[in-house]
N, C-alpha and C positions, 0 to 999 in steps of 0.2 A: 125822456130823461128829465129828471128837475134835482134842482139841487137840494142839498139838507136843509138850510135855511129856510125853501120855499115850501118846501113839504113839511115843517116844523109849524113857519105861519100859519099853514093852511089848515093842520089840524088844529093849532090854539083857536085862529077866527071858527072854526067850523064849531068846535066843540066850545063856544063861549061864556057854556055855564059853569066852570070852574071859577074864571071872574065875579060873577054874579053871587054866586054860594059862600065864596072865602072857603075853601075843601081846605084849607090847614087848620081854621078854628073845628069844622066839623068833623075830623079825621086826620090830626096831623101824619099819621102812618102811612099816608094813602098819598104814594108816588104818584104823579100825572105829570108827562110830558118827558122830555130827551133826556134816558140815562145813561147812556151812551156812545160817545159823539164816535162816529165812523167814515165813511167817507164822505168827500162833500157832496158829488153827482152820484144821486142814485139810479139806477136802470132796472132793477129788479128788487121789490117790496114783498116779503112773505107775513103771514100774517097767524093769530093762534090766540085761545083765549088764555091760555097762563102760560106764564113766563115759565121755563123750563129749562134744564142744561139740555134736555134731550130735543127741544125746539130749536133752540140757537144751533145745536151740530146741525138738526136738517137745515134749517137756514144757512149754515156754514159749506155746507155739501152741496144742497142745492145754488151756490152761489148768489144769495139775498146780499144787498148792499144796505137795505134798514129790515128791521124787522116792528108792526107793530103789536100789541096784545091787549087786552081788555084788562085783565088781571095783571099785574105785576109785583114785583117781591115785597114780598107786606115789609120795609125797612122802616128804619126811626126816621123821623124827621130830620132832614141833611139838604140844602143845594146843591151840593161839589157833587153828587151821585158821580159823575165822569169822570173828576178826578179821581177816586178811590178806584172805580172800574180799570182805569187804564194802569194804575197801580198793578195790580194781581194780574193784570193783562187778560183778562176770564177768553175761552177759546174764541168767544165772538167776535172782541172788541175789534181785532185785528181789521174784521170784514165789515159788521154789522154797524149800521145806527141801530138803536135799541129804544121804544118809547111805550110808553102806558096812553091810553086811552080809555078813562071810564065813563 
């Protein structure tokens, strides 16, 4: 098990060339990192390269606690991603952390 927090740190240190590039000057559309805050311990991670309604159900079926993807929803430029998510409540949020990794 690890928690959200530490599995959040771990892909930022892992994946540290986001820091380095400034990826908002070069692609502000280009989500990277937690858009979806979900539980805090996670015990089971499913994984997929685009972001999908039809990923998030198997993740939701399969009972995934995060889910990450390579691809994620090409959106505008925004911080609060979570906030809005948990707004509309999208079928995952209930279950899933939700994260982009490029």
């Amino acid at each position: 098990m690890i928690k959200l927090f530490a599995l959040e740190k771990f892909l930022d240190d892992y994946l540290y060339f986001d820091r380095k590039l400034d990826i908002a000057k070069i692609d502000p559309y280009m989500a990277n990192g937690l858009m979806v805050r979900g539980r805090e311990e996670i015990k089971k991670i499913g994984f997929g390269v685009s972001a999908s309604l039809d990923l998030f159900e198997k993740a939701k079926e399969t009972k995934c606690d995060a889910v990450i993807v390579h691809h994620a929803f090409n959106l505008p430029p925004y911080n609060r991603y979570d906030k809005i998510f948990q707004t509309f409540r999208l079928p995952f949020s209930s279950r899933c952390a939700s994260g982009s990794r490029e």
